[in-house]
C-alpha positions in Angstrom: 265.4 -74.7 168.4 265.8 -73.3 165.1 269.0 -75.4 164.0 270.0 -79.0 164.4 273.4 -77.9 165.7 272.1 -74.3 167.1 269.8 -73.7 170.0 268.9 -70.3 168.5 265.0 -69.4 168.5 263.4 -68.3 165.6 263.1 -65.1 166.7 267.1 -64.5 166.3 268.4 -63.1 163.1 270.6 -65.8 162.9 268.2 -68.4 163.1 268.4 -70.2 159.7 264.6 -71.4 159.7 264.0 -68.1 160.1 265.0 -66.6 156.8 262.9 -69.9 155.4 260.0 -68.6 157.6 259.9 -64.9 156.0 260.4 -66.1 152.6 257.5 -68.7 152.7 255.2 -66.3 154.4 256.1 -63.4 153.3 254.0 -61.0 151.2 254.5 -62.7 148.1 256.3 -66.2 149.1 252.9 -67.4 150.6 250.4 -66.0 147.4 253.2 -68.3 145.1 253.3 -71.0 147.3 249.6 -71.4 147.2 249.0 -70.9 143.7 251.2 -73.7 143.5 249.5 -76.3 145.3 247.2 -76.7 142.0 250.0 -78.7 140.8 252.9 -77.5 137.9 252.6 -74.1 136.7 254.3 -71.9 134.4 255.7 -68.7 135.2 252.9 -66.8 133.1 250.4 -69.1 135.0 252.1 -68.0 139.0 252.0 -64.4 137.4 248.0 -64.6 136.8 247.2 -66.4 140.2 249.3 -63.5 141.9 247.9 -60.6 141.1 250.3 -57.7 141.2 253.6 -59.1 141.8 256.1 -57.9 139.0 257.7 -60.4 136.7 260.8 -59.7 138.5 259.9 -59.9 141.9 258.1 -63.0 141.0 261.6 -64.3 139.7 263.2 -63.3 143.1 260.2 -64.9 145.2 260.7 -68.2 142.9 264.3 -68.5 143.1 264.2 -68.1 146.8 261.6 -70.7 147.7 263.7 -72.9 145.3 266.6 -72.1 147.0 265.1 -73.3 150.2 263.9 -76.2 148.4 260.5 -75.9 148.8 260.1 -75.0 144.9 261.3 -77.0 142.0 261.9 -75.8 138.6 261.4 -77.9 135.6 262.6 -77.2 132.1 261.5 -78.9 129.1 263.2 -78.4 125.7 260.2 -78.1 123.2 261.9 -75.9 121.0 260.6 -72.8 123.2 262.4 -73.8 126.8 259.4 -74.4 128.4 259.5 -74.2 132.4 257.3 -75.5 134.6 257.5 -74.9 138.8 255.8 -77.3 141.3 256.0 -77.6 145.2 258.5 -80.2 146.6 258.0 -82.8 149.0 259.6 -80.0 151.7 257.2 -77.4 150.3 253.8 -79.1 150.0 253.1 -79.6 153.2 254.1 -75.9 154.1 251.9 -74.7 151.2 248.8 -77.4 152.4 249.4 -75.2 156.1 249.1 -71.9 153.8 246.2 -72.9 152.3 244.3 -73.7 156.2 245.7 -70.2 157.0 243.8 -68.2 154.0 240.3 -70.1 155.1 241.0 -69.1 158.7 241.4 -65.4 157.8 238.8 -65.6 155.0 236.5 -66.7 158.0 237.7 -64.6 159.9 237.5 -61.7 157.7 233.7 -60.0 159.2 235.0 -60.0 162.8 238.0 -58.3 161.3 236.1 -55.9 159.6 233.9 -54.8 162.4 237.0 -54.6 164.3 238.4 -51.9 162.0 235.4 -50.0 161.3 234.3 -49.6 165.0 237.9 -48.5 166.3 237.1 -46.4 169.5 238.4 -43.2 170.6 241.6 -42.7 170.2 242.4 -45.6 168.1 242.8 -45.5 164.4 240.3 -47.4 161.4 242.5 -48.8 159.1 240.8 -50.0 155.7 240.9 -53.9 155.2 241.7 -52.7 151.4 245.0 -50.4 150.8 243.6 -47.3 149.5 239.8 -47.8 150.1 
């Protein structure tokens, strides 16, 4: 069940877990949830842990997760606005299961390799790397 008051599963469009599912594990809503689980961060600080996210997609990817309260935004007035975002209570523990995934995969990472580099016949070798 993907609702309290549907019994849609995940897998329908209309499931509303669902849109919190490809936001948080999307491309860039999982690299900014796990940066984040360092603690508080500025936005110059998520745009150095995430390498090669724009500064407006990073703004998008932020105000999403907030939306879905899984990302809090702090500003402090110190003359210069400063802003600070942190996981929630909602959003650690999704960004703590994150974090297990990465090490899976990182550990996994050889057998995925050899996978891709000995593609048989017929099947395609597909870089681990974009472009390499």
């Amino acid at each position: 069940m993907c609702n309290s008051d549907t019994d849609e599963p995940i897998s329908d469009p209309r499931c509303v877990s669902r849109a919190v599912l490809e936001h948080s594990t999307g491309r860039w809503g999982a690299l900014v949830l796990v940066s984040l689980t360092d603690g508080p961060t500025r936005f110059a600080g998520v745009r150095r842990s995430v390498t090669g996210i724009s500064d407006r997609m990073l703004a998008q990817t932020l105000q999403r997760l907030e939306s879905h309260g899984l990302v809090s935004r702090t500003t402090y007035d110190r003359g210069n606005s400063r802003v600070e975002y942190s996981l929630t209570t909602i959003g650690a523990p999704i960004a703590e299961q994150l974090v297990v995934l990465v090490a899976v995969i990182e550990q996994q990472l050889p057998a995925i390799h050899a996978h891709r580099v000995g593609a048989g016949p017929g099947q395609h070798s597909v870089p681990l790397i974009p472009g390499s």
